[in-house]
C-alpha positions in Angstrom: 3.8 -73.8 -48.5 7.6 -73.5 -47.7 9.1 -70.2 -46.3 12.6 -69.5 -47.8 14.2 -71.1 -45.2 12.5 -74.7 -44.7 12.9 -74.3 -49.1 16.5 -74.3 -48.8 16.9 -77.3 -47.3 14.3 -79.2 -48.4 15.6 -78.6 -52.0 19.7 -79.2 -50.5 17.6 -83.1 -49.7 16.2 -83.4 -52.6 19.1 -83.1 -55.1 21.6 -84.8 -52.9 19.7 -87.6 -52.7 19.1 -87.6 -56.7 22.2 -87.6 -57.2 24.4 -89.4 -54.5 22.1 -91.9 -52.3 24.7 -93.4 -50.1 25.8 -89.5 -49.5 23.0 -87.5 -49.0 22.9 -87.5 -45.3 26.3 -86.3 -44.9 25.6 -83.5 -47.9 22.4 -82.7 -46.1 24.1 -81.4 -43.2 26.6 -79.6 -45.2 23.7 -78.1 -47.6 21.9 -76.7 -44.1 25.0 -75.5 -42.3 25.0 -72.7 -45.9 21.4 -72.6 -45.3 21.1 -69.1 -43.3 17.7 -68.2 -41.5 16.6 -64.5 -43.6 17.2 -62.8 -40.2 20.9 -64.2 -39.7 21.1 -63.1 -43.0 20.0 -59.5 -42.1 21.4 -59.7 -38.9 24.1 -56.5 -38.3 25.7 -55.5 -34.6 23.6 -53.0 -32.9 25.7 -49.4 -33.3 27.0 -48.1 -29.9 25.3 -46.1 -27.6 27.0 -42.6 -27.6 29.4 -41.7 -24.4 27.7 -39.0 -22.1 30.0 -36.2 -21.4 30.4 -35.2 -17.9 29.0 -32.1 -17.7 29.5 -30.7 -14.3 33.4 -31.5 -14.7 35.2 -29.6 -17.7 38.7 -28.1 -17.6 39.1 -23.9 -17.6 40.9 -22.6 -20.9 43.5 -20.7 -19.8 44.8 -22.5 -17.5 47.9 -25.1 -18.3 47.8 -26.9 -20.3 44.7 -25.9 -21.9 46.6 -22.1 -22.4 45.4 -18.9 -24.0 48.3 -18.3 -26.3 48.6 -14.7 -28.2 50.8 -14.4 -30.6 51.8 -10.7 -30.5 53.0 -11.2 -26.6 55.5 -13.4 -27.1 53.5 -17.1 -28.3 55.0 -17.4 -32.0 53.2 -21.0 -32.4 50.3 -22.9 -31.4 50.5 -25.7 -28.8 48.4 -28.7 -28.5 45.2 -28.3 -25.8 46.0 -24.2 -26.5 44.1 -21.6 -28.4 46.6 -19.6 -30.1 45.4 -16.1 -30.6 46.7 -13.4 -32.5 46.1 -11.1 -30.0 43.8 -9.5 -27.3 41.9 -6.4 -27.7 42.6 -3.6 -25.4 38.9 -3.0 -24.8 37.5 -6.1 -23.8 34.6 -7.0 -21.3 32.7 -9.9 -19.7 32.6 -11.8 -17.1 35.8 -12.7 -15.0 34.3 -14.8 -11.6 33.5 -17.8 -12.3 33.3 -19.3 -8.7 29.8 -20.2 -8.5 30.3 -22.9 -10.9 33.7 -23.7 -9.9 34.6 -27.3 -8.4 36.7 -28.0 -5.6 39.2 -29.9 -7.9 39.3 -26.8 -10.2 37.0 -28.3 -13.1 33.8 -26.3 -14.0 30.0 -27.4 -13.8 28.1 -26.7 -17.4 24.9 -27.6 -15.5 25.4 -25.1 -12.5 26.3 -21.9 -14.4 23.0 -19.8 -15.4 22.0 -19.6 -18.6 20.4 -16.5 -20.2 16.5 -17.5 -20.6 14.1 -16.5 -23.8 12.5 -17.8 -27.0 13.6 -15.1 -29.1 12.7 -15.9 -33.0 14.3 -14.6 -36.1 14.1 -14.3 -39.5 17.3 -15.8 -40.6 18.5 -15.6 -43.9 21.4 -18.8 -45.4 22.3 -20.7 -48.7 25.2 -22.5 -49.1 26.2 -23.3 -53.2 29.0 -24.5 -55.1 29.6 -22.4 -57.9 31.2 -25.3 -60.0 35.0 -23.2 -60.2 36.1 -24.6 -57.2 34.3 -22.4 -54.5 31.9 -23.1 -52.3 29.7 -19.6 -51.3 27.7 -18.5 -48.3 25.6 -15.7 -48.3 23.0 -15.1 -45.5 22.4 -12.4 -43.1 24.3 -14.1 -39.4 20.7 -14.5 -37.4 20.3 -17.9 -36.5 17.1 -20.3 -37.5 16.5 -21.3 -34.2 15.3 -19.2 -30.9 17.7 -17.3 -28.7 17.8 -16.1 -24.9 16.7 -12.5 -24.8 19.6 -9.5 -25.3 20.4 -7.3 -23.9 20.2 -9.9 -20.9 17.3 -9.1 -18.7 18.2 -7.0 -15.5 17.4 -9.2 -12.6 18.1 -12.4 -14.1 19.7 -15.1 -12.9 22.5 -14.6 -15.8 22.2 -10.9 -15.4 23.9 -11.3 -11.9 27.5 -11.9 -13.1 27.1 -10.6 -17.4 25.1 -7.6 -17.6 25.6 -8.3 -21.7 24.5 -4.7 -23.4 24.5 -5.7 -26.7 21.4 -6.7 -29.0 21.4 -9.1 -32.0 21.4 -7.3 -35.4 21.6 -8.8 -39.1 25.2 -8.9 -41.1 26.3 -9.5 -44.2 27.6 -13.4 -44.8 28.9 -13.4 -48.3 32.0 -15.8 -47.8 33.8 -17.4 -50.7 35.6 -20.4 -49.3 37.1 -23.4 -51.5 35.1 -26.3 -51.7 38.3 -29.0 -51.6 40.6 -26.7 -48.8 44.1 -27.7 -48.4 46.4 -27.7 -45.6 49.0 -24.2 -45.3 52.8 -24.8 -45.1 52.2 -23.6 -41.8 49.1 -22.8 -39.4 47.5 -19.4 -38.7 46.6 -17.6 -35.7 42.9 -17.0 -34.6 41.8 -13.2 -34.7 38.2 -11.6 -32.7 35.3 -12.1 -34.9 34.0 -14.7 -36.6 36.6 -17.6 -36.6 33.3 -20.0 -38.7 30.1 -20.0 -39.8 27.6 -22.9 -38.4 24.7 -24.7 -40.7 22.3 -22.9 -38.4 23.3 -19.5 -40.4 25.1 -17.6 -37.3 29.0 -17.1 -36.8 31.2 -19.7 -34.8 33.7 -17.9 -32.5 36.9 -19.4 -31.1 36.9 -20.3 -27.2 38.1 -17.1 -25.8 36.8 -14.1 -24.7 37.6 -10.0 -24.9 39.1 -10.6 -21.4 41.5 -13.3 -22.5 39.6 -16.2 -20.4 37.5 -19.2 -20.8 34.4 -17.7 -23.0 32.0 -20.7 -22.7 32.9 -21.2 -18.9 32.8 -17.4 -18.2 30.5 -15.1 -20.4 26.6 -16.1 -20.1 25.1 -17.9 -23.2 21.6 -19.4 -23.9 21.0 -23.2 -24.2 21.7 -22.8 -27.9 25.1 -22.2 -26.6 25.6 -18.5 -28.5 25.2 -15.0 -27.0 25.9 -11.5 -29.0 28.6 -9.0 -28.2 29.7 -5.2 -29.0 29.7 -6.0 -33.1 25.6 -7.0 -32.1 26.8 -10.4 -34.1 25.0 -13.8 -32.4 27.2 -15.9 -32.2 28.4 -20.1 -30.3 31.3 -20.5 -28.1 30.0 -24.4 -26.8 28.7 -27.1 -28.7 25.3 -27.5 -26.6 23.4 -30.0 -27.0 20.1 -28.3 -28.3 22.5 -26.7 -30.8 23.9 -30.1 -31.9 19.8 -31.4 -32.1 18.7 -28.6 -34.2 21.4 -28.6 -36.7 21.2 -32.7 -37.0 19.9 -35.0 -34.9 22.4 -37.8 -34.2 22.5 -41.2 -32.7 25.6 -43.2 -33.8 28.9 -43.4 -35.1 30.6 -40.1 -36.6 28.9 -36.8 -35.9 27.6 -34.9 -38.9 28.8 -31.6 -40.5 28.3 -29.0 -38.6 29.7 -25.8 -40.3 32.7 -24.3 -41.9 35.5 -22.5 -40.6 37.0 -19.8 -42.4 39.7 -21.3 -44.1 37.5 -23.6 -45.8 37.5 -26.7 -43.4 34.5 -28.1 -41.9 33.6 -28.4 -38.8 31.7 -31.8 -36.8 30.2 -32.8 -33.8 32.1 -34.4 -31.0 31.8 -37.8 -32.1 34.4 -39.8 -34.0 33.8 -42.8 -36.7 32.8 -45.2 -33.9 30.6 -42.8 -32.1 33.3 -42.1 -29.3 33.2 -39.1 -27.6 36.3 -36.8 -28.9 38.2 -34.9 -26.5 41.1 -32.4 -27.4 43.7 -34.7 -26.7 42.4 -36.2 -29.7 43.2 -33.8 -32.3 46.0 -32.0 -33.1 46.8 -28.2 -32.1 44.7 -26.8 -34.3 41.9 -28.7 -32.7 40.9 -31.3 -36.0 42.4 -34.2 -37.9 42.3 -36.2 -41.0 40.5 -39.3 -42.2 37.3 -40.4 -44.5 34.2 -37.9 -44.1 31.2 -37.1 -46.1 31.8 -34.2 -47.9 29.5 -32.9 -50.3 27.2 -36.1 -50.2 30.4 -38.1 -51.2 33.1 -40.2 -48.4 36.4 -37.9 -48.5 39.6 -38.1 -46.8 39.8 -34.5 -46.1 41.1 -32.4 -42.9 38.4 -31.5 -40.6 37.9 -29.5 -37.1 36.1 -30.5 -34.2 33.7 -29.5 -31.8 34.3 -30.7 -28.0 33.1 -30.0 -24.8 36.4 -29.7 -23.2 38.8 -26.1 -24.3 39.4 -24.9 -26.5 36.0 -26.1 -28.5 36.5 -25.3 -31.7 39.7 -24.3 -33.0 43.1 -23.7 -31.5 44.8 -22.4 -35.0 43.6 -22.0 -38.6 45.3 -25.7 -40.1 44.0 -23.7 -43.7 44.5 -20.3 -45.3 41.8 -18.6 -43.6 39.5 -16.3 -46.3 
């Protein structure tokens, strides 16, 4: 018995020497040569490993040129690497000192700062539709499908130390109507407190900054989902953590998947580009996304899209949509 392979060229033989006798060794070797072996045929370039981020080295927001822009003192625009804010509220808390994570060279260490500890579950509530005019609707009730540390952060606790976070996580109402194709505003918006997105998980996305006006994610004390709550009670992610990333979809290669929406319409993805680089904010333009081929709805569309990165300002830096 012949596999497919020795049958390709013992039939190229066969009719080249049928047919031209004083030929058929030099169409032999030509018959062979198109003669591929089933796993050449198969054969495809291995995809590339994803790029670890550094960790223990990412750059403060706030400080140039990664800036903390607000609009109503004296920032009419956004700025690439900035977040531009509408404005800061006069009541805000946190955490300022972030020294014990601080590097010599001024960088931050993701690994080093605490994180607040629990398995919290919840009985999260999230459906995503298209109602076939043109919208796309999200009702649910903002607790997240996954565990969370515990809130009010536990006196004592390593995290406790430098956020002694009050607040506890309640239910909202979600009931967003965003459009399902979004297009791009004659001119970009500024980023208000409160939800700035909603992730796949079912809890709000908030943009990099906190009450006090500095670097939320590298400041304010989050669990390893990379979300804490705040004086609305609202759960909510300032940093794309890895265990976040791993819950909402697992990913290997090339382009990271979709990983919620912002509230002009706009999805938001991973930190991986089409060729499984590792996206930085440099990247992307000021509002922190870009444009080229994603899938959209189950279907390849060249549509504007945002980013998550490790580096500031995370998410957003300016709404590139009409925000709803």
């Amino acid at each position: 018995m012949l596999n497919g392979n020795w049958r390709c060229y013992f039939d190229a033989f066969k009719i080249e020497t049928m047919k031209f006798p004083f030929y058929f060794v030099l169409m032999l070797s030509i018959s062979i040569a198109g003669c591929k072996k089933p796993e050449d045929i198969d054969e495809q370039d291995p995809p590339l490993e994803l790029e670890t981020p550094d960790l223990t080295h990412l750059p403060f927001g706030g400080v140039a040129p990664t800036n903390i822009l607000i609009r109503n003192q004296g920032n009419p625009e956004p700025d690439h690497l900035s977040l531009w804010l509408c404005g800061l509220p006069s009541n805000g808390a946190g955490n300022s000192d972030a020294s014990d994570w601080t590097n010599p060279d001024g960088t931050w260490d993701y690994d080093r700062k605490p994180q607040v500890q629990g398995n919290v579950m919840w009985a999260s509530e999230f459906n995503i539709t298209l109602d076939g005019n043109g919208n796309r609707i999200i009702t649910g009730n903002a607790l997240p499908n996954h565990p969370t540390g515990v809130f009010p952060i536990t006196p004592g606790s390593p995290a406790y130390q430098y956020d002694g976070n009050p607040n506890i996580i309640s239910e909202h109402v979600i009931n967003y109507v965003l459009p399902a194709m979004p297009q791009i505003a004659a001119e970009p918006s500024c980023v208000p407190f409160g939800p700035s997105g909603i992730s796949l998980s079912g809890s709000a996305i908030y943009h990099g900054s906190s009450t006090l006006g500095n670097d939320a994610a590298a400041h304010e004390m989050l669990d390893r989902f990379g979300g804490h709550t705040d004086g609305t009670e609202r759960y909510h992610y300032h940093f794309p953590s890895e265990d976040l990333q791993d819950h909402i979809h697992p990913h290997s290669s090339g382009h990271s998947p979709l990983m919620g929406y912002m509230l002009d319409g706009f999805g938001i993805y991973g930190p991986y580009g089409d060729d499984g680089h590792l996206i930085h904010s440099e990247d992307l333009d000021e509002c922190h996304g870009h444009q080229h081929p994603v899938l959209w709805d189950g279907e390849m569309v060249d549509i504007y899209h945002y980013h998550w990165t490790y580096d500031f300002p995370y998410n957003i830096g300016c709404f590139r949509g009409t925000p709803q």
